[in-house]
C-alpha positions as CSV (number, residue, x, y, z in Angstrom):
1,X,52.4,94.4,126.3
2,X,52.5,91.4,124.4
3,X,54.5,88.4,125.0
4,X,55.2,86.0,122.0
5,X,56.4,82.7,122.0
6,X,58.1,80.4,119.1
7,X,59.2,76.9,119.9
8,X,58.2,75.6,116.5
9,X,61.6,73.7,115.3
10,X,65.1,74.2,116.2
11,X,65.0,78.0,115.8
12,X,63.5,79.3,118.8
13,X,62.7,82.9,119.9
14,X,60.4,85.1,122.2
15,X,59.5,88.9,121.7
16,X,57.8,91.5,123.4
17,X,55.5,94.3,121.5
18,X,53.9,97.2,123.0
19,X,51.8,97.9,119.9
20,X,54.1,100.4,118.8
21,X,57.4,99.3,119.6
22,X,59.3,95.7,119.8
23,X,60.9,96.4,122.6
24,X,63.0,93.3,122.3
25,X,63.3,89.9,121.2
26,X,65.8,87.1,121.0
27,X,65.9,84.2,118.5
28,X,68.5,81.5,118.9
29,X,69.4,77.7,117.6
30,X,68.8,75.1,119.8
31,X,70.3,71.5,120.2
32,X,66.6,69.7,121.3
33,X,66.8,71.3,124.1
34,X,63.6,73.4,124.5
35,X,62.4,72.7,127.7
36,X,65.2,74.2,129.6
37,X,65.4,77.1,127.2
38,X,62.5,78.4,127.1
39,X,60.9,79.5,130.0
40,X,64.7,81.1,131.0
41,X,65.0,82.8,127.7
42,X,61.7,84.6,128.6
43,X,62.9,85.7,132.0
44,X,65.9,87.0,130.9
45,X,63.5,89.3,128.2
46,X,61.6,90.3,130.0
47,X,63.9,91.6,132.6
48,X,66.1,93.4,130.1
49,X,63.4,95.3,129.0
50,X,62.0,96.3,132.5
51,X,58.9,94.5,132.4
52,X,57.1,91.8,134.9
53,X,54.4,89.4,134.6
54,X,51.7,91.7,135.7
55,X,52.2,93.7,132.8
56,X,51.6,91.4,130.3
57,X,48.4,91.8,128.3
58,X,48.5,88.9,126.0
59,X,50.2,86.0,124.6
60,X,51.3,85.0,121.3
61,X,52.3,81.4,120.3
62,X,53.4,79.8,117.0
63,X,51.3,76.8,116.2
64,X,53.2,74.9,113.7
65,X,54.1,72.8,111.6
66,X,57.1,71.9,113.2
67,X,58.3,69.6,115.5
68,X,55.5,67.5,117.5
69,X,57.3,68.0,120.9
70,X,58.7,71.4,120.4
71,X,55.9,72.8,119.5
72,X,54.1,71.3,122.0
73,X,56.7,72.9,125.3
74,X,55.9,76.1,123.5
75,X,52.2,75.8,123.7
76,X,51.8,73.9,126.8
77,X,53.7,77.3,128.4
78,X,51.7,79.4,126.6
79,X,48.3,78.3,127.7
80,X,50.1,78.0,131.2
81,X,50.7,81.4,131.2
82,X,47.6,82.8,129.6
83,X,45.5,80.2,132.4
84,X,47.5,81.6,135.3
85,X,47.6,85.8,134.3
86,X,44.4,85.2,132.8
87,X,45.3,86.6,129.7
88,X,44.3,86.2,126.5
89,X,46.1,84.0,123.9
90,X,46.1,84.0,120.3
91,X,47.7,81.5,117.8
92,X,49.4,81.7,114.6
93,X,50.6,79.5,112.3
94,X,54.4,79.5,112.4
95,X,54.7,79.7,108.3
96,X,52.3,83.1,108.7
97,X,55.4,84.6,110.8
98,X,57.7,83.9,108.3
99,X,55.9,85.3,105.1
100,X,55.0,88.3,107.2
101,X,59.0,89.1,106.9
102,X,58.9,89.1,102.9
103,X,58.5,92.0,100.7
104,X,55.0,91.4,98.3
105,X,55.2,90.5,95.1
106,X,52.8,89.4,92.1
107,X,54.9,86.0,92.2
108,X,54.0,83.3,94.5
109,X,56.4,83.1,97.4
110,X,57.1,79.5,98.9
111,X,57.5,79.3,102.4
112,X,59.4,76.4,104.1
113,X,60.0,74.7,107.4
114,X,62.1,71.4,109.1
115,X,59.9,69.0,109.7
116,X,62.8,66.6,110.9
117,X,64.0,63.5,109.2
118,X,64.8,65.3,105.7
119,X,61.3,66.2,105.5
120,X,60.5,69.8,104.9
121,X,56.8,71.7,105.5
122,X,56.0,73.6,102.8
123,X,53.3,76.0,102.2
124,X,52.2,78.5,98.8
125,X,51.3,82.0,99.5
126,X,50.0,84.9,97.4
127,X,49.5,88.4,98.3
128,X,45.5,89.4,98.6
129,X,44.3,92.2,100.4
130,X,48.3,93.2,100.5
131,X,48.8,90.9,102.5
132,X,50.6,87.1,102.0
133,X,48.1,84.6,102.3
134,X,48.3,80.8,102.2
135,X,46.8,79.1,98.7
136,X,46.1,75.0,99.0
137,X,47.1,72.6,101.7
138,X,50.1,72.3,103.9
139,X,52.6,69.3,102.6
140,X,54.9,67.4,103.5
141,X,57.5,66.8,101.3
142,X,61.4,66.9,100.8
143,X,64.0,69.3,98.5
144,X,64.4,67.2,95.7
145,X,60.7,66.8,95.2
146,X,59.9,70.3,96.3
147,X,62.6,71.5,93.6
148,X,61.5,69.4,90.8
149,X,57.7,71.1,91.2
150,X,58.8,74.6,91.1
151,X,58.1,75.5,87.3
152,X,57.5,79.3,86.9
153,X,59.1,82.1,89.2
154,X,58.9,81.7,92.4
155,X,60.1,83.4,95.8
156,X,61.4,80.9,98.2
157,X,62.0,81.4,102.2
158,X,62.3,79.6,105.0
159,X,64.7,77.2,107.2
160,X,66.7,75.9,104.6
161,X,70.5,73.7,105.2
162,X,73.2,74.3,102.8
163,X,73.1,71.8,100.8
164,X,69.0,72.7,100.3
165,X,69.8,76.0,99.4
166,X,72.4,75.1,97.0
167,X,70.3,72.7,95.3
168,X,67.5,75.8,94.8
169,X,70.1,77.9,94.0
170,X,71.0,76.1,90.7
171,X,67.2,76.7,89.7
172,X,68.1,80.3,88.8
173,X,65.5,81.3,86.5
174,X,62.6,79.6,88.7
175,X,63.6,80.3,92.5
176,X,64.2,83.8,93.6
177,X,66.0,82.7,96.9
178,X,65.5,84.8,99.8
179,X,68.8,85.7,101.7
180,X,69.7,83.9,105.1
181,X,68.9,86.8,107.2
182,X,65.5,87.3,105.7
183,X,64.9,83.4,106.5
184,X,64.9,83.9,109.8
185,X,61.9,83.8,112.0
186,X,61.3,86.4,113.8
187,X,59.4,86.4,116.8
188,X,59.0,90.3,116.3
189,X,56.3,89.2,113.3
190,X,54.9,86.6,116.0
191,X,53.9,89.6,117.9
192,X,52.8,91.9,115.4
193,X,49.9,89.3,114.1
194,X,49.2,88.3,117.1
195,X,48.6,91.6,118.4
196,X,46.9,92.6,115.0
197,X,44.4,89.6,115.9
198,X,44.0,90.7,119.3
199,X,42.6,93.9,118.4
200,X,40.3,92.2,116.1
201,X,39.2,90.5,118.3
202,X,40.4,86.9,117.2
203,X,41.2,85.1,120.6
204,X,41.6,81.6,121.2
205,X,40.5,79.8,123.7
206,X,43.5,78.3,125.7
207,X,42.4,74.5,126.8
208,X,40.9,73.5,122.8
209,X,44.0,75.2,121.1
210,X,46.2,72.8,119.4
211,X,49.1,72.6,117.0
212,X,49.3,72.4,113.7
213,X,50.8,68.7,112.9
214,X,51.1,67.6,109.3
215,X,50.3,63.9,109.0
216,X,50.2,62.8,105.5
217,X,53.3,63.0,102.7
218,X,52.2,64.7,100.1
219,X,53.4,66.3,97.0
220,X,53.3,70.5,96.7
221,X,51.0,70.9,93.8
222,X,52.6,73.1,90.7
């Protein structure tokens, strides 16, 4: 059984996946309030599914971009856990889970995060291997900027406010918005890579694993 964890911004959510089966997961908003939530959130998972800590086989955790200290009371549990149950841990970057929700396509898809302060995280993927995988470098940017770049068809996901998606929205012939529902992280998808990883093999090692911060503003390349 394998435990994933997803403290990356203000959408939080844990899952557990037996390989097979999600066997259940919960994904909420919270109001900065991530170190009470979390470790609770799991306990209450885990016993509505029926399963303790000895069962646990390995971790999952969402390493950003994000927020610097939520992401960091995700991961600072995780390696907690995976140090204590000696289990292994693998990381994953936290736009990965949200691409992994999207159906493929031969257009580039545009995944976005909050990065706080107006400033959104934004990443370009495009399917290989039939699978969405990340072309160029992380940025930092904001929705005016991000908006004004986006010159041929493109799908867009991700955490996006009203007004954002109403400013994309007016884009038509460029941005193939994605619906709310299909914007929302799922820690189900957390699990899933993670576990795919685990059977490969992948593992991290708990005490050098870090998050993903972005540093620099920079604009998304066309």
């Amino acid at each position: 059984m394998l435990l994933a964890i997803d403290s990356s911004t203000q959408t939080m959510g844990v899952a557990l996946y037996d390989g097979v089966v999600v066997r259940g997961e919960l994904v909420w908003q919270t109001r900065n309030h991530h170190t009470v939530e979390l470790a609770p959130a799991i306990r209450l998972l885990m016993s509505q599914v029926g399963v303790t800590a000895q069962q646990l086989s390995a971790l999952g955790v969402a390493l950003g971009p994000g927020s610097f200290t939520s992401l960091r009371i995700g991961l600072a549990l995780a390696k907690g856990m995976a140090l204590a149950l000696h289990l292994p841990l693998i990381g994953i970057p936290t736009l990965d889970v949200l691409t992994a929700a999207q159906p493929l396509s031969d257009l580039p898809l545009l995944a976005i995060l909050q990065a706080g302060r107006g400033r959104l995280a934004a990443q370009t993927y495009h399917v290989i291997n039939q699978r969405w995988t990340p072309q160029g470098d992380l940025k930092l940017s904001n929705i005016e900027d991000l908006g004004a770049l986006i010159r041929k068809p493109t799908q867009v996901c991700g955490e996006l406010s009203e007004d954002e998606r109403a400013m994309l929205a007016r884009k038509r012939k460029n941005v193939l918005l994605a619906s709310p529902a299909a914007c929302l992280r799922r820690p189900g998808f957390l699990a899933e890579l993670a576990w795919q990883r685990w059977g490969d093999g992948q593992v991290d090692e708990p005490v050098s694993l870090a998050p993903i911060y972005i540093h620099i503003s920079e604009a998304l390349p066309g």
